[in-house]
N, C-alpha and C positions, 0 to 999 in steps of 0.2 A: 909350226909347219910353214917354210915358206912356201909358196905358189906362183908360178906363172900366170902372169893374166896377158893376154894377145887380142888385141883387134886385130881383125883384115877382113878390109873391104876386097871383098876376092875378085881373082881375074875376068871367074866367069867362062871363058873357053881357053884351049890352050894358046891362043894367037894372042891374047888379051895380056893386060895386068894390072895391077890393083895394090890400092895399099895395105903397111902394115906396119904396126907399134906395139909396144909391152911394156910392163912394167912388171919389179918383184914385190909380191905382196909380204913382207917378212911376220914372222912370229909374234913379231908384238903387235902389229897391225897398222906399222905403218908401210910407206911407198918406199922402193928405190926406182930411180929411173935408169934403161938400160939403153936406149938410144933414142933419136926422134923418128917421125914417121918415112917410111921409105916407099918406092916402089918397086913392086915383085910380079914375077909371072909367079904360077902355080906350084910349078918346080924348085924358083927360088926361095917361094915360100917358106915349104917344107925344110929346107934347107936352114935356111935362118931358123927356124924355131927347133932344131934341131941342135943347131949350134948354144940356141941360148941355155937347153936345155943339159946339155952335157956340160957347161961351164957354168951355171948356177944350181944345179942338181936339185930344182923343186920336186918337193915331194907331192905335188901335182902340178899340171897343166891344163886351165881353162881360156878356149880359146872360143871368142866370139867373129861368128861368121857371115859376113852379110851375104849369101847365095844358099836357096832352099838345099838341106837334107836329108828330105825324106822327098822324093817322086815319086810316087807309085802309081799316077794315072797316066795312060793313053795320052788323051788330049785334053783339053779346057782348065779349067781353074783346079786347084786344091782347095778344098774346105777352107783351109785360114784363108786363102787369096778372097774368097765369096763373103768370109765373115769383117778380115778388116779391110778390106777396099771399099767398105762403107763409109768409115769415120779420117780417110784417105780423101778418096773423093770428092766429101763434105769441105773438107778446108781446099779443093783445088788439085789436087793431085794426085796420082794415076799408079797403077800396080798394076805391075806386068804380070801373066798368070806362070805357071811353072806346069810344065809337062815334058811327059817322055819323046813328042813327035819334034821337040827342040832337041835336036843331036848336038849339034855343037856343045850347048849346055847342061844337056840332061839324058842324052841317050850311052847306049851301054860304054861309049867311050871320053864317053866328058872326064874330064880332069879331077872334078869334084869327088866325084867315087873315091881313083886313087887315093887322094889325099886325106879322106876319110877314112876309108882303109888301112892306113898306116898311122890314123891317129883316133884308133876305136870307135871310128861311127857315129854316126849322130848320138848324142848322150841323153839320155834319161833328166830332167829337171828336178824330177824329184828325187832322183838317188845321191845318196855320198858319189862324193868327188874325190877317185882314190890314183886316179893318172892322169891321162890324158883326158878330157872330155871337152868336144867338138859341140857347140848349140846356135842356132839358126837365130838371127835376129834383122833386125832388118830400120836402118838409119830415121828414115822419114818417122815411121811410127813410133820411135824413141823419140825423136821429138814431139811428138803430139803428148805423149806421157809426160813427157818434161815439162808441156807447156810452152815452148817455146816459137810458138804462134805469133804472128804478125796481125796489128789490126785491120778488123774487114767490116762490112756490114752486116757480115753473118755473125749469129753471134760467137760461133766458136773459131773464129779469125782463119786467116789463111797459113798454108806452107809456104816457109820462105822458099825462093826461085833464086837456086846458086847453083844449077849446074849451068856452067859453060859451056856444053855444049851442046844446048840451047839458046840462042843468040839472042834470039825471036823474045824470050820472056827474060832472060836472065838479066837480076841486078843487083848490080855492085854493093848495093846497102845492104842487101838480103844477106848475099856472099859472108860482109864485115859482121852482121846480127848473127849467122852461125858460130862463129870463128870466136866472137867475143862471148856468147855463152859459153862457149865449150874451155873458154878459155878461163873461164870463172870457175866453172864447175874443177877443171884442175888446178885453179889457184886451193881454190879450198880444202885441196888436199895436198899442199906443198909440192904440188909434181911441175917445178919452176920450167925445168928446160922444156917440157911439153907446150907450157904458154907459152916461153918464148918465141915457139918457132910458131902457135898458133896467133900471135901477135901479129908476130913477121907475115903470114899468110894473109890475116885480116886488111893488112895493107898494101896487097895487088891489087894494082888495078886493070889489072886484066890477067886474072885468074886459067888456067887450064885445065883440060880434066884430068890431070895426073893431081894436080893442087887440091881437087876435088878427093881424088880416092884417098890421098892422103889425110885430107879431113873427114872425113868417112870412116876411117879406119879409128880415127880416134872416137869420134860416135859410137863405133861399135865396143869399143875398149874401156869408152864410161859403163857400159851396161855391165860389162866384166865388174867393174869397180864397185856398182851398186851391190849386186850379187856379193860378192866378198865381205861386203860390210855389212850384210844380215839386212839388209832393207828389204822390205814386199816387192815382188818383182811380176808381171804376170807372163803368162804363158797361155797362147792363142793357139786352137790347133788341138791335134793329138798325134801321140807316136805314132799310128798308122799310117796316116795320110802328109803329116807335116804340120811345125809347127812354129811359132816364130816367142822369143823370147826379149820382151823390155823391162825396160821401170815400172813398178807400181804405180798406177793413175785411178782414183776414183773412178773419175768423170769418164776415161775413155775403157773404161770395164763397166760401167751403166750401158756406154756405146753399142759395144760389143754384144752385152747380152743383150739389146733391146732389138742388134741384129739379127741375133740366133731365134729371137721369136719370132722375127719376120720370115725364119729362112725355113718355120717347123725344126728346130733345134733345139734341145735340152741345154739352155744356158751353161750347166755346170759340168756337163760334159766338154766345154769347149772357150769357157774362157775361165782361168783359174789360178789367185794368187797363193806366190810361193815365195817360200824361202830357204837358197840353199842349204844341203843339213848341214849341220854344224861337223862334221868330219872335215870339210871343204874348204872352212876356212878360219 
């Protein structure tokens, strides 16, 4: 069965844009690659992955999405935002919360709806993958999973500082440290033209944040990848309130639940490793 697999670092509102890459997962279980990372408003999104989908005709599509899919609160944080903005924070870095009084992003007209809408919704993690299925994940804490931590005095190191546009902290080294893990992680799976151009990225030296969502997009697209390949993957969160989907991590699933006992939270209600079922892939 082959599969679509899609990162995109999504726009976020409709005035925005964000990136987005794919690759075909085939039958035997290896890669093809279908183009490099671009960038999309919401609209064109849709479009492109539309396109790929009628001219490769996978018998699914799994598309990883870096903007929450489930909003159901008013105001303040979602559950996931309160549980890992813990192990976020601790290495340096910050998570925005997700609610409905952010219109441009999350209220009845935000873009994200539609585009959900038209590609079944936020999806279930533990059900077969039998079309379309849309799953929230979110870059920074894919790399905390990964390990991909800079050293610090703490002992669980810091997040690297690569977005551009932040002036103030952002640096060049950090930038190349993304770009050349990410760029490992797709050698190892023979997906060449994707390192080349993450090569080609890793040697700006003065990066933009279009350069950003495009590198983003491929962080979300590894997670697609992990998933595919039957690896442990966790899932923060639940269906009700929202939930965010990475790589399996010990260490940052001790995290987690060490949170949820801080927060009066039943650990296993709310952080829980999985593995696609085997229809998926």
């Amino acid at each position: 069965m082959n599969t679509l697999l899609v990162g995109f670092d999504s726009a976020w509102t409709s005035k925005n844009t964000g990136g987005l890459v794919a690759v075909l997962r085939l039958d035997n279980g290896t890669f093809r690659e279908i183009g490099l990372p671009h960038i999309v408003d919401y609209r064109e999104a849709e479009t492109v992955i539309r396109l790929w989908q009628a001219e490769h005709v996978p018998a699914a599509t799994i598309i990883l999405l870096d903007q929450p899919t489930i909003v159901n609160n008013a105001s303040g944080q979602r559950p996931v935002e309160n549980i890992a903005a813990s192990a976020v924070s601790l290495r340096y870095g910050g998570m925005q919360p997700a609610n409905r009084g952010r219109a441009e992003m999350f209220g009845a007209n935000a873009p994200v709806w539609s585009f959900l809408d038209r590609f079944g919704g936020a999806a279930d993690p533990f059900a077969a993958v039998e079309a379309t299925s849309v799953f929230e994940t979110y870059p920074v804490l894919a790399m905390i999973a990964l390990e991909w931590m800079l050293p610090d005095a703490r002992p669980a190191g810091r997040l690297p500082k690569y977005n551009p546009d932040r002036r103030s902290t952002f640096s060049v080294d950090d930038w190349k440290h993304v770009c050349d893990l990410a760029s490992d992680a797709y050698s190892r799976r023979g997906l060449l033209e994707i390192v080349h151009w993450l090569n080609g990225a890793a040697a700006i030296a003065r990066p933009h944040k279009r350069d950003q969502d495009a590198l983003d997009a491929c962080l979300c697209l590894l997670v697609a990848l992990e998933l595919v390949e039957g690896r442990d993957c966790l899932m923060v969160g639940d269906l009700d309130t929202g939930y965010i989907v990475v790589p399996g991590s010990a260490t940052l699933h001790a995290e987690l639940e060490a949170r949820c006992n801080q927060t009066g939270r039943k650990p296993s209600d709310w952080v829980r490793t999985f593995r696609l079922a085997p229809s998926a892939r």
